[in-house]
ZAMIGU-28541 format. One record per residue: x, y, z of N, C-alpha, C in turn; residue in three letters. Coordinates in pm, whole numbers, plus 50000, padded with zeros to 5 digits. Each point is the difference from the previous one (the first is absolute). Layout:
N
R:nx:ny:nz:cax:cay:caz:cx:cy:cz:res
R:X:Y:Z:X:Y:Z:X:Y:Z:ALA
...
% end
This chain:
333
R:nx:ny:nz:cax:cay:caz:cx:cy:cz:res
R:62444:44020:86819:50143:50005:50035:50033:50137:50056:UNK
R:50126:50002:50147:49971:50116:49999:50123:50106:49910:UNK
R:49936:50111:50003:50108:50120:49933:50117:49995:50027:UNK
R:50142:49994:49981:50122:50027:50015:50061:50098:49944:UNK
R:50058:50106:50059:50066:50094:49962:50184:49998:50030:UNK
R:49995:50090:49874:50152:50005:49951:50046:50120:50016:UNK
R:50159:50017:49994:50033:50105:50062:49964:50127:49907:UNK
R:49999:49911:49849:50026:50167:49883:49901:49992:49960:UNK
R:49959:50112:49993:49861:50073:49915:49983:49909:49822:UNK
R:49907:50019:49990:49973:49937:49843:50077:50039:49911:UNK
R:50051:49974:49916:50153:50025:49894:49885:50074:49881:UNK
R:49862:49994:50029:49932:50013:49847:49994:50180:50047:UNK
R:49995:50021:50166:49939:50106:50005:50090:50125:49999:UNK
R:50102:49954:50024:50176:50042:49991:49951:50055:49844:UNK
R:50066:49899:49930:50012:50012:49877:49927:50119:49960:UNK
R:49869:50017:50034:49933:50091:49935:50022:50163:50009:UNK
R:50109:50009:50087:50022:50129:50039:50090:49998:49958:UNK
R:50086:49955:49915:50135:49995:49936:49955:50086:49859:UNK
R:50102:50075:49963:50027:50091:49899:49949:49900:49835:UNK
R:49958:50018:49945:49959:49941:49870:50171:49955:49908:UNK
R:50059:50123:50091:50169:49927:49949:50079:49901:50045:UNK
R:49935:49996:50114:50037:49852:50064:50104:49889:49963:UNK
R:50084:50012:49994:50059:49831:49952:50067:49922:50102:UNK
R:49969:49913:50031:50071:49875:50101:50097:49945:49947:UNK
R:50124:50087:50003:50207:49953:49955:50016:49876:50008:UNK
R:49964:49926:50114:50047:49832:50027:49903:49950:49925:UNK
R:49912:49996:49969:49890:49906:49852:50070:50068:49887:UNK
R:50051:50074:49988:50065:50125:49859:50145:49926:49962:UNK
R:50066:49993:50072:50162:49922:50010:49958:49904:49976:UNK
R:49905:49918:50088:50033:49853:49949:49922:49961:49916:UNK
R:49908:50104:49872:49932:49984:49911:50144:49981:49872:UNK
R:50066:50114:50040:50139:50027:49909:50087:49928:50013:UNK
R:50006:49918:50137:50129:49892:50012:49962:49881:49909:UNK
R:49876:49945:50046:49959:49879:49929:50048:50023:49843:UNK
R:49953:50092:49943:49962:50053:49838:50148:49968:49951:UNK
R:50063:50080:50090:50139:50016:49960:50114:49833:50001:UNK
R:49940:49950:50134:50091:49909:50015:49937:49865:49894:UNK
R:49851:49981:49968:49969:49932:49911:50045:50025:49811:UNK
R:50031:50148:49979:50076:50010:49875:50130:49973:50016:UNK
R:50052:49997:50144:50163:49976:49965:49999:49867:50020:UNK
R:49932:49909:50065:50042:49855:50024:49954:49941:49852:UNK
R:49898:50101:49890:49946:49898:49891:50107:50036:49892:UNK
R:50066:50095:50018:50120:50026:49948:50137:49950:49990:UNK
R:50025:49945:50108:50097:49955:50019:50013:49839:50081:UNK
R:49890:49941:49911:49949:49882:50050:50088:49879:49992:UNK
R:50104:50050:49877:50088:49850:49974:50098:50010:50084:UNK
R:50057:50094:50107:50105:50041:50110:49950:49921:50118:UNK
R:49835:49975:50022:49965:49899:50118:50004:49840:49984:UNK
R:50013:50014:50090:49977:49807:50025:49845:49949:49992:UNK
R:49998:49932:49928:49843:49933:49966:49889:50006:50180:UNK
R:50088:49961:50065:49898:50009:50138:50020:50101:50071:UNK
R:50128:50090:49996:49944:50148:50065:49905:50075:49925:UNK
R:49996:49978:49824:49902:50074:49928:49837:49937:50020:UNK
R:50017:49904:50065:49855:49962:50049:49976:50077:50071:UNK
R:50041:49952:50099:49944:50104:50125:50053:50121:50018:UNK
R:50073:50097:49944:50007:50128:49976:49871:50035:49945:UNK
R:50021:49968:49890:49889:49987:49878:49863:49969:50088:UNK
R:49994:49924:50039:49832:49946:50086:49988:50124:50106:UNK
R:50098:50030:50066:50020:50078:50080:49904:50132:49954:UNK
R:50075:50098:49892:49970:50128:49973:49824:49955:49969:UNK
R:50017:49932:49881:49854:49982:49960:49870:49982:50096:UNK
R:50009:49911:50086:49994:49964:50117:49918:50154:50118:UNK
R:50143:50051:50022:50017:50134:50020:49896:50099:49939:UNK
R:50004:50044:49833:49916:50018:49929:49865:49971:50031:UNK
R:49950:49903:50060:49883:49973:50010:49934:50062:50121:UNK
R:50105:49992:50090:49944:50072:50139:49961:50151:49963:UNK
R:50114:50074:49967:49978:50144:49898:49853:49976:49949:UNK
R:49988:49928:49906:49869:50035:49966:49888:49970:50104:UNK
R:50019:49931:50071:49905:49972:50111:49966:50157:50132:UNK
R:50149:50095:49990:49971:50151:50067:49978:50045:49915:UNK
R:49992:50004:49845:49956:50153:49954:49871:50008:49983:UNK
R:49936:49878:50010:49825:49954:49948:49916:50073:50115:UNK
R:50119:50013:50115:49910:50029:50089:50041:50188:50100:UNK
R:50052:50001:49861:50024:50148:49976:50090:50066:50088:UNK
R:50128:49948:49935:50132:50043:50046:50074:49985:49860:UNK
R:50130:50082:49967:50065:50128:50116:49916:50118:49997:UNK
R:49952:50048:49915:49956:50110:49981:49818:50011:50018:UNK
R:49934:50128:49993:49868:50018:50007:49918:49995:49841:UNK
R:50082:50010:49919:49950:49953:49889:49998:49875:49926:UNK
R:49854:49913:49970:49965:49897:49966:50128:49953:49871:UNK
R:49991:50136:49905:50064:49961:49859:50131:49929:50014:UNK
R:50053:50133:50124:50152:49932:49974:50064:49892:50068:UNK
R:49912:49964:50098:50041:49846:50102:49894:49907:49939:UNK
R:49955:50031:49881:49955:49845:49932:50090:50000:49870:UNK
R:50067:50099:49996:50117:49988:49867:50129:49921:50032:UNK
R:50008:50101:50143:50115:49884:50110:49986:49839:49975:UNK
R:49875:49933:50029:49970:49926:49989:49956:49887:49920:UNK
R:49937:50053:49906:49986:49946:49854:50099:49965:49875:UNK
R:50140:50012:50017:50104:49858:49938:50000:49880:50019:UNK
R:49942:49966:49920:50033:49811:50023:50047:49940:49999:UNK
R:50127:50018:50090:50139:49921:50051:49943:49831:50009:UNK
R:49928:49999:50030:49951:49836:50028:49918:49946:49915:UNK
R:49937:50074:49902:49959:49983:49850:49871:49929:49967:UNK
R:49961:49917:50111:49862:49899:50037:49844:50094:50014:UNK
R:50023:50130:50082:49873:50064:50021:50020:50182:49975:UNK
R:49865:50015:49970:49950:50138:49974:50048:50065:50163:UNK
R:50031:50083:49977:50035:50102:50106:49830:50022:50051:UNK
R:49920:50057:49944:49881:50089:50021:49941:49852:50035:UNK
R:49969:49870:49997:49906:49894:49999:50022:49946:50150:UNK
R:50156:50058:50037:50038:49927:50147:49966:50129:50076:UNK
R:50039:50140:49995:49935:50080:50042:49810:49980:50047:UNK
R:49983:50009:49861:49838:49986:50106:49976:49858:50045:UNK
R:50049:49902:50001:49964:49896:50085:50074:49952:50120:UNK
R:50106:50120:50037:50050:50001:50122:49903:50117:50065:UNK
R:49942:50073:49955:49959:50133:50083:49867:49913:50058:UNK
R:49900:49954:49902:49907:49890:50043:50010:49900:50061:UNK
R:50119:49968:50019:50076:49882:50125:49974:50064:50165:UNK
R:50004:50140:50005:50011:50036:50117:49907:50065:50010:UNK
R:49834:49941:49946:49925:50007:50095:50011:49835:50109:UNK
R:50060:50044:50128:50023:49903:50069:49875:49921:50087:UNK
R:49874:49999:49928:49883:49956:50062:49978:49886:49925:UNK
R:50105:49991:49908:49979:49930:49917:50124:49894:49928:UNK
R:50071:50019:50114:50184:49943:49992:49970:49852:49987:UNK
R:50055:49946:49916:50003:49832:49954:49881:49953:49965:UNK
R:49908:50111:49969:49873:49910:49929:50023:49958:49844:UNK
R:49966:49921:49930:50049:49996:49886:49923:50041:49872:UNK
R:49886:50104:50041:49920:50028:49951:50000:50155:49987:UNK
R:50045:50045:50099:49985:50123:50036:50157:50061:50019:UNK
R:50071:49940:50027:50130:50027:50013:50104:49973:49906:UNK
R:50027:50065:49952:50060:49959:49831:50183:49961:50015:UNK
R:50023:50011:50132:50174:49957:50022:49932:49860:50065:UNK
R:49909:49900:50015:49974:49898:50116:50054:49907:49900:UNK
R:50063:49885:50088:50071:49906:49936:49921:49887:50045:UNK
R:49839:49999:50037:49893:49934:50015:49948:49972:49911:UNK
R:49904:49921:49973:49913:49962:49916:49889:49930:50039:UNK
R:49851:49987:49929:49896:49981:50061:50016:49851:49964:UNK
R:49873:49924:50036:50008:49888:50005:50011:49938:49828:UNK
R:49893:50055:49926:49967:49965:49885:50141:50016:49936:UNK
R:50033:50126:50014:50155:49992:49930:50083:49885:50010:UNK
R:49996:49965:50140:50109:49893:50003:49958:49872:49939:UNK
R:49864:49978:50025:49978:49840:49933:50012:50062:49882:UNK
R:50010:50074:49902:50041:50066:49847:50125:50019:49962:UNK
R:50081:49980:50102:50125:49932:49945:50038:49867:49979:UNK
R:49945:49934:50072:50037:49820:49948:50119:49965:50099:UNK
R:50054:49890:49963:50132:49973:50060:50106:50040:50030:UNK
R:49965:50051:49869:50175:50031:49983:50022:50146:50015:UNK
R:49875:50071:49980:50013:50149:50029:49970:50033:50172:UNK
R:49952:49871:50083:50004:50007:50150:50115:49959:50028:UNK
R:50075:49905:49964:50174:49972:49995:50058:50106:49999:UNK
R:49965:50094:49882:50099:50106:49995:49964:50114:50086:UNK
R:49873:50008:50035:50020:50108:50136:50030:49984:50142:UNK
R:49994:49872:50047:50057:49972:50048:50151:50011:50040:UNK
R:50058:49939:49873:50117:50023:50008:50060:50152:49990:UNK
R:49893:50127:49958:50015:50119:49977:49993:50039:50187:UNK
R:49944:49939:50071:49965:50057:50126:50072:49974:50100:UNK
R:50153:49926:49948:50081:49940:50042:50117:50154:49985:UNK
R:50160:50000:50091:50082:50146:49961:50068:49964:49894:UNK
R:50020:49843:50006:50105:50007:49844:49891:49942:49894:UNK
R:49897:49980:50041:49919:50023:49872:49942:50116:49913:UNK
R:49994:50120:50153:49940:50134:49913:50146:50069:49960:UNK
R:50184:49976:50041:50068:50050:49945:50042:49879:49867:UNK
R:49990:49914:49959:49989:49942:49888:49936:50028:49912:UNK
R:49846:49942:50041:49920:49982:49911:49894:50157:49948:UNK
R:50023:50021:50133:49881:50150:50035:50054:50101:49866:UNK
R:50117:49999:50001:50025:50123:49852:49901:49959:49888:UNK
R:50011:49899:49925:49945:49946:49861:49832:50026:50071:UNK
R:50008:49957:50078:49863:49939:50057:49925:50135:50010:UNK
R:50035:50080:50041:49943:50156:50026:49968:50084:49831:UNK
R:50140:49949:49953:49952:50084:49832:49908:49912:49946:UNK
R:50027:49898:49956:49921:49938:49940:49830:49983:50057:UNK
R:49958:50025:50060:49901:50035:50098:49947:50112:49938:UNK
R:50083:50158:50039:49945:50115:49937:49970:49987:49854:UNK
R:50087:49967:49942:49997:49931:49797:49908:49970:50009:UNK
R:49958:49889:50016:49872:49926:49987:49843:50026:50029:UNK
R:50039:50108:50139:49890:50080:50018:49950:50118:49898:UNK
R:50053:50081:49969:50059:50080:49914:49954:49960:49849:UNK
R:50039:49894:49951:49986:49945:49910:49825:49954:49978:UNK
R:49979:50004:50101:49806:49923:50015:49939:50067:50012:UNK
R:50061:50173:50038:49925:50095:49995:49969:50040:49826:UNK
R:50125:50018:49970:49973:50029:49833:49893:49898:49919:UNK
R:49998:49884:50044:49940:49878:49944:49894:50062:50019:UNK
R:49928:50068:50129:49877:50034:50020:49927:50114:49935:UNK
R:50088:50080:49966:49994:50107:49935:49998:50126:50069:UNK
R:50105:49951:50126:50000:50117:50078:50132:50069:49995:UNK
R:50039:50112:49933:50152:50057:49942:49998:50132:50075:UNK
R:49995:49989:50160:50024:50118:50032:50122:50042:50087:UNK
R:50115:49883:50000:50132:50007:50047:50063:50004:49850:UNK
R:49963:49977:49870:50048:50046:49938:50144:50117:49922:UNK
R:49966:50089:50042:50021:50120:50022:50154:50005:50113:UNK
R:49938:49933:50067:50075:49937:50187:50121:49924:49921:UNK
R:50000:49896:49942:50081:49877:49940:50071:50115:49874:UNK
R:49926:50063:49918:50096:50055:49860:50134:50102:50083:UNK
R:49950:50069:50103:50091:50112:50062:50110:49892:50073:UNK
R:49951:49883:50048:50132:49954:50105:50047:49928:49880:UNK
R:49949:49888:49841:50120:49966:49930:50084:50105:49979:UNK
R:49916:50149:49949:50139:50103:49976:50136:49985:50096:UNK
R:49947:50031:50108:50106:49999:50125:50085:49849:49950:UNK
R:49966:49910:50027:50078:49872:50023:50068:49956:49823:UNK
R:49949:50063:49890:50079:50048:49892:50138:50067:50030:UNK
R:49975:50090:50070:50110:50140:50028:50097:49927:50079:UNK
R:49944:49939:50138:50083:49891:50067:50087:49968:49941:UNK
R:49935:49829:49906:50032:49913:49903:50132:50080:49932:UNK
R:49949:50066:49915:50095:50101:49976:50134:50043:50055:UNK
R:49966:50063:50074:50161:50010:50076:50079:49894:50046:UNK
R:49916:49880:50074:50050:49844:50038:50087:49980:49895:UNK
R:49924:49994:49894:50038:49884:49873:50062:50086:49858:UNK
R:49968:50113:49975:50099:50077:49872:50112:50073:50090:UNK
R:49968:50057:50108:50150:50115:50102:50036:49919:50043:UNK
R:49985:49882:50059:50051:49969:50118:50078:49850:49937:UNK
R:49956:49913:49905:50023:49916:49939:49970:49798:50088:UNK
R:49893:50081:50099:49933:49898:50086:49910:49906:49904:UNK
R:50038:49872:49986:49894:49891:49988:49817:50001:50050:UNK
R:49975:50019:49977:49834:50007:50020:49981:49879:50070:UNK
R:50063:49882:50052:49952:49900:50084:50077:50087:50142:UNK
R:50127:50028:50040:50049:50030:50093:49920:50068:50069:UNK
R:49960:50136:49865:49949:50107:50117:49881:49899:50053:UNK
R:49952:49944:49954:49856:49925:50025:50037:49953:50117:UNK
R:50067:49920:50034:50072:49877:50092:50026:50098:50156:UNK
R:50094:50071:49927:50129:50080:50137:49919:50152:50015:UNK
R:49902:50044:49954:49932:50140:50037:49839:49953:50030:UNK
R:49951:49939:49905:49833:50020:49957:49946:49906:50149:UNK
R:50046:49865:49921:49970:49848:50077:50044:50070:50183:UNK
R:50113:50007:50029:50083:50034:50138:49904:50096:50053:UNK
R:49996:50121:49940:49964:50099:50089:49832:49996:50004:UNK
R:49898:49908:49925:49910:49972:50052:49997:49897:50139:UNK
R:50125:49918:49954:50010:49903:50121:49994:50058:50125:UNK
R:50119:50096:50031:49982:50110:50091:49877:49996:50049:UNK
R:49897:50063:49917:49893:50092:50076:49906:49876:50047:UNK
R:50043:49855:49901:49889:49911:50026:49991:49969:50192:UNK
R:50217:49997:50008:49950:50020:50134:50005:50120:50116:UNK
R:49947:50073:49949:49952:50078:50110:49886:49986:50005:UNK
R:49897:49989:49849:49856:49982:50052:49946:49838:50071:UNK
R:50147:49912:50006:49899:49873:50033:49894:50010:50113:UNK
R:50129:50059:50140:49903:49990:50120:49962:50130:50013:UNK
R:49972:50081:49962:49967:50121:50082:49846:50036:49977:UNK
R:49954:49889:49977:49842:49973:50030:49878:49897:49999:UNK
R:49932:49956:50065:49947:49891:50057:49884:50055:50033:UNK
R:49882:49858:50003:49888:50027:50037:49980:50040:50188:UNK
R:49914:50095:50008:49948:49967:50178:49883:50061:49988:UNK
R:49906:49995:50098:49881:50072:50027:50018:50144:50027:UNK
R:50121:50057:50015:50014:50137:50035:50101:50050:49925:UNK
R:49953:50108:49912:50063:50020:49900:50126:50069:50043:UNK
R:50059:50037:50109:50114:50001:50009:50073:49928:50047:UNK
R:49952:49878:50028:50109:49882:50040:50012:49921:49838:UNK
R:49960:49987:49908:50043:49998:49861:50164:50068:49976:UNK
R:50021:50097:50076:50119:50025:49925:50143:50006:50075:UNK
R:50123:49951:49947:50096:49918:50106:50103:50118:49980:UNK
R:50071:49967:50095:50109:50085:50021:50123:49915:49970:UNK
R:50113:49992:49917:50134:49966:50022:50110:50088:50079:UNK
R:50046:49956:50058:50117:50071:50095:50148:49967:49958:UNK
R:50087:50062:50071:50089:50000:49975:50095:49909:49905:UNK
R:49946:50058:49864:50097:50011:49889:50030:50100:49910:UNK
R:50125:50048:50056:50025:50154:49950:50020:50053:49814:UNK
R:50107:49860:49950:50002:50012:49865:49875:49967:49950:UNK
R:49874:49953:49982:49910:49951:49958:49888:50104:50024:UNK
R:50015:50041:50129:49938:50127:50043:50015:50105:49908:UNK
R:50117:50042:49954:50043:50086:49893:49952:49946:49895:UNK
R:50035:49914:49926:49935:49989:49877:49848:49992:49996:UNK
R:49932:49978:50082:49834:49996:50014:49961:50135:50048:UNK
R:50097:50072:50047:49947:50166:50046:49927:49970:50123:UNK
R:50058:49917:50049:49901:49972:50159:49889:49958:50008:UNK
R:49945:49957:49881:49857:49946:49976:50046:49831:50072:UNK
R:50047:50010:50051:50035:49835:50072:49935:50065:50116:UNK
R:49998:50086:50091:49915:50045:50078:49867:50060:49958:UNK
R:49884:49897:49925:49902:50060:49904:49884:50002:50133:UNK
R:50002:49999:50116:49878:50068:50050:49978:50133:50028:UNK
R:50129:50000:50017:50048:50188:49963:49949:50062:49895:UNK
R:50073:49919:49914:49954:50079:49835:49836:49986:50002:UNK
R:49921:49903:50035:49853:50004:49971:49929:50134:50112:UNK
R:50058:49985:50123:49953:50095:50125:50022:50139:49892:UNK
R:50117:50021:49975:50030:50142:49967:50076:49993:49839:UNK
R:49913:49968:49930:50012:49966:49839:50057:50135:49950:UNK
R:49998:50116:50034:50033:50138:49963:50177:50012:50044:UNK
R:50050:49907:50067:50100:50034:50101:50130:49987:49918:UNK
R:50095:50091:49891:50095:49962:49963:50099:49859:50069:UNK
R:50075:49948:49875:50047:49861:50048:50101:50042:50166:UNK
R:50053:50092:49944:50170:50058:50106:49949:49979:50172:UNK
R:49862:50035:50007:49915:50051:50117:49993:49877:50075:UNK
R:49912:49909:49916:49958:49862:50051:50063:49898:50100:UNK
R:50139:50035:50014:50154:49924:50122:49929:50086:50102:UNK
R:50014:50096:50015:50016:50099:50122:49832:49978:50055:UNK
R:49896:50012:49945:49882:50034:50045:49955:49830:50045:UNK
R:50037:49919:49945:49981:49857:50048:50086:49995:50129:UNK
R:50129:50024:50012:50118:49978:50154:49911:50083:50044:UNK
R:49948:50122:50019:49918:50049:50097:49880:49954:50035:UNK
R:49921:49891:49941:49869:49986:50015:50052:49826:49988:UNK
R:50078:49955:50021:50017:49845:49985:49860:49917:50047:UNK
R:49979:50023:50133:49935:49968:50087:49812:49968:49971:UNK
R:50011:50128:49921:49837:50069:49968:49957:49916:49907:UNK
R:50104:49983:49867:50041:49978:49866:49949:49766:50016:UNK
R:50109:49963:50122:49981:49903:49948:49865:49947:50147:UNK
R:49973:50068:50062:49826:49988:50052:49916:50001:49887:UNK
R:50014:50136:49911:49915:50024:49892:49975:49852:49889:UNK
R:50085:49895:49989:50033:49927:49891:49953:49889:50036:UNK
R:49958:49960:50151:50020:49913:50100:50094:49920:50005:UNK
R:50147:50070:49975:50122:49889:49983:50033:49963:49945:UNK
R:49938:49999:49847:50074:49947:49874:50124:50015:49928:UNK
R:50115:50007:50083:50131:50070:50032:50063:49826:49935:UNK
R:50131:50093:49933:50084:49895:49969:50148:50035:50015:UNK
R:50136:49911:50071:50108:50071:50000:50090:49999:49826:UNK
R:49997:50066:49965:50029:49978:49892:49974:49895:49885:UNK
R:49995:50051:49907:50020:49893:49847:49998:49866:49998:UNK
R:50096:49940:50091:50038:49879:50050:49936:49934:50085:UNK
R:49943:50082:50081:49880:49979:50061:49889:49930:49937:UNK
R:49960:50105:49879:49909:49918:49890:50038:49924:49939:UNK
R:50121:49976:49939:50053:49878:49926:49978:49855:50092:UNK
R:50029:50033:50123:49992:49857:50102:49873:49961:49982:UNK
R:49894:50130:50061:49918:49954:50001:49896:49904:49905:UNK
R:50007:50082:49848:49926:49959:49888:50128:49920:49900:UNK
R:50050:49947:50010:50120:49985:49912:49946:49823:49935:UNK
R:49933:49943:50119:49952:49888:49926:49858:49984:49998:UNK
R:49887:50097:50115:49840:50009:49998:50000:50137:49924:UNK
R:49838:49978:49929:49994:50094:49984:49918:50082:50074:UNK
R:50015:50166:49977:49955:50118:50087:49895:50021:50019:UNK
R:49900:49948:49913:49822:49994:50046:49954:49929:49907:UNK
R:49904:49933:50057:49865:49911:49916:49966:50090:49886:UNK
R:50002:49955:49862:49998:50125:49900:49850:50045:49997:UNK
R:49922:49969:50038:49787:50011:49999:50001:50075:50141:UNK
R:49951:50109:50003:49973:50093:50068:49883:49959:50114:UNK
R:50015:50001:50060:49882:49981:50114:49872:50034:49999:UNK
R:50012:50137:49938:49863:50077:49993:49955:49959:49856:UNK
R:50102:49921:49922:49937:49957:49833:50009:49843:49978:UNK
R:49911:49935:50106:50095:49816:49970:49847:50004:49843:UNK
R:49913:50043:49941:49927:50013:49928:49932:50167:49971:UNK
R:49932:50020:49916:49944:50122:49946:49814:49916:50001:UNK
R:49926:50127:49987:49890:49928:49953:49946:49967:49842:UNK
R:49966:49899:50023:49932:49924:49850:50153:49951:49911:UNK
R:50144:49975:50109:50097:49970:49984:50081:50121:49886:UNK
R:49937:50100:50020:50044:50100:49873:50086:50094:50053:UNK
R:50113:50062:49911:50094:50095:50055:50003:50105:49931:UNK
R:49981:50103:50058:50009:50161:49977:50136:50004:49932:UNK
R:50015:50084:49848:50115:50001:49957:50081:50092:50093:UNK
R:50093:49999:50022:50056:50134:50095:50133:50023:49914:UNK
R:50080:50132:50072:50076:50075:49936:50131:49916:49988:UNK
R:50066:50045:49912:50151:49935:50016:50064:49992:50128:UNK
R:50023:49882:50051:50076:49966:50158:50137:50069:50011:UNK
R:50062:50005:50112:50139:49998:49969:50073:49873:50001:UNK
R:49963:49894:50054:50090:49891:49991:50045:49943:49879:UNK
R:49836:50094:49905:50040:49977:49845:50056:50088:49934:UNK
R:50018:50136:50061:50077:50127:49879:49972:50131:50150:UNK
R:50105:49949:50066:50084:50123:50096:50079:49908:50087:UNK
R:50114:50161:50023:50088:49961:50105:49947:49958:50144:UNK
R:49857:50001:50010:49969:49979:50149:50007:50106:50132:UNK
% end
């Protein structure tokens, strides 16, 4: 394929000449807006209406997730400690901060985008897997590969997934997220806590109108923004013009950007895509969508890919390499 060049220099190489004091204000504010506006809406929860506190509520959390999705990859600041502290509240209460961290950083080796073996966000699966679900567990991915199936069903479907994985590790006698799981119940204690003794929130609501919602959120941003191809950068899609959605995803709706220049604060990603539109969706071979709605038309009653991977319709001697926790089972994607 050939080389395409962009107008701005590498964001990694920038960065490195930046002062060790460094802090990026727009990831900083809206680390403090979220924080802030999620203690005042859990505060003052009986003043909303049951469906603006959904999607407020789905909203921030939602929100929340993108946040953790820039600080993993080391923003605002140059120090690891304090943009994984940023990051590590468990507003959404389902996953370890540190478990989606390293299986998003291992997501982007992109030589290896939608394999389901090697790629731990692929919402693929090899062949053996699938005849290992049966009926009713090919019913249900199916219907998971559907948009109102992965914003329905995809929440439960994603935790219960990591649980279970998680759970088979200990069975095995392997306790080395351990450690990983005791530090995030603390957190989602402390949560719990404020929800339910300060705040005087029901423990199903927050579940319903914060937890459930604002995974929904992220379920869809990750539906389409990746697909099998022979060239690992036509795997990854671009959404266009949707500005509120754009915001709450941090522009990761334009994710060939984010994979090209993974170093590139969220704020950057509008401007350096309108300048390189051209390059950007050559680079993708077109996997361009006009907005949200766009995808809803499209996938709203098929679903978005054959769930058995091309390169995995079998393994040899029909056997499967255990591999790492996915994200479709325990990350925002």
């Amino acid at each position: 394929m050939a080389t395409i060049h962009f107008d701005e220099p590498s964001p990694s190489v920038k960065r490195n000449k930046k002062s060790p004091f460094t802090v990026e204000w727009p990831t900083f504010f809206l680390a403090l807006f979220i924080y802030s506006a999620w203690l005042a809406l859990t505060y003052f929860w009986q003043s909303v209406p049951i469906v603006l506190l959904v999607l407020v509520g789905g909203w921030l959390v939602g929100w929340h997730g993108s946040l953790q999705h820039e600080v993993l990859h080391g923003h605002p600041t140059r120090s690891r400690r304090i943009n994984d502290a940023i990051g590590s509240v468990p507003l959404g209460l389902w996953l370890p901060y540190p478990l989606y961290k390293r299986a998003h950083l291992k997501h982007h080796n992109d030589e290896w985008l939608t394999d389901p073996i090697e790629d731990p966000e692929s919402y693929y699966m090899t062949g053996p897997t699938w005849q290992r679900l049966g009926a009713f567990g090919r019913l249900l991915t199916k219907v998971n590969n559907t948009l109102p199936g992965r914003l329905i069903i995809g929440p439960p479907v994603a935790a219960l997934a990591l649980w279970s994985h998680e759970f088979s590790a200990l069975l095995r006698g392997d306790f080395r997220h351990v450690p990983c799981w005791s530090a995030h119940l603390v957190g989602v204690v402390l949560v719990l806590y404020w929800v339910m003794a300060v705040a005087g929130m029901p423990f199903w609501i927050y579940l319903l109108c914060f937890a459930y919602a604002g995974l929904a959120f992220t379920r869809l941003r990750s539906f389409a923004e990746h697909n099998f191809a022979e060239t690992k950068e036509e795997r990854t899609a671009i959404v266009e013009n949707t500005p509120a959605f754009g915001l709450l995803f941090l522009y990761n709706n334009l994710h060939i950007v984010h994979h090209n220049k993974p170093a590139l604060p969220w704020y950057k990603i509008p401007g350096l895509y309108r300048a390189n539109r051209d390059a950007y969706v050559k680079l993708n071979g077109g996997l361009v969508y006009n907005g949200y709605w766009d995808v809803a038309k499209q996938y709203f009653f098929r679903v978005h890919h054959n769930p058995v991977h091309p390169h995995h319709p079998e393994t040899v001697d029909a056997q499967e390499p255990v591999s790492t926790v996915r994200a479709d089972q325990a990350t925002f994607g």
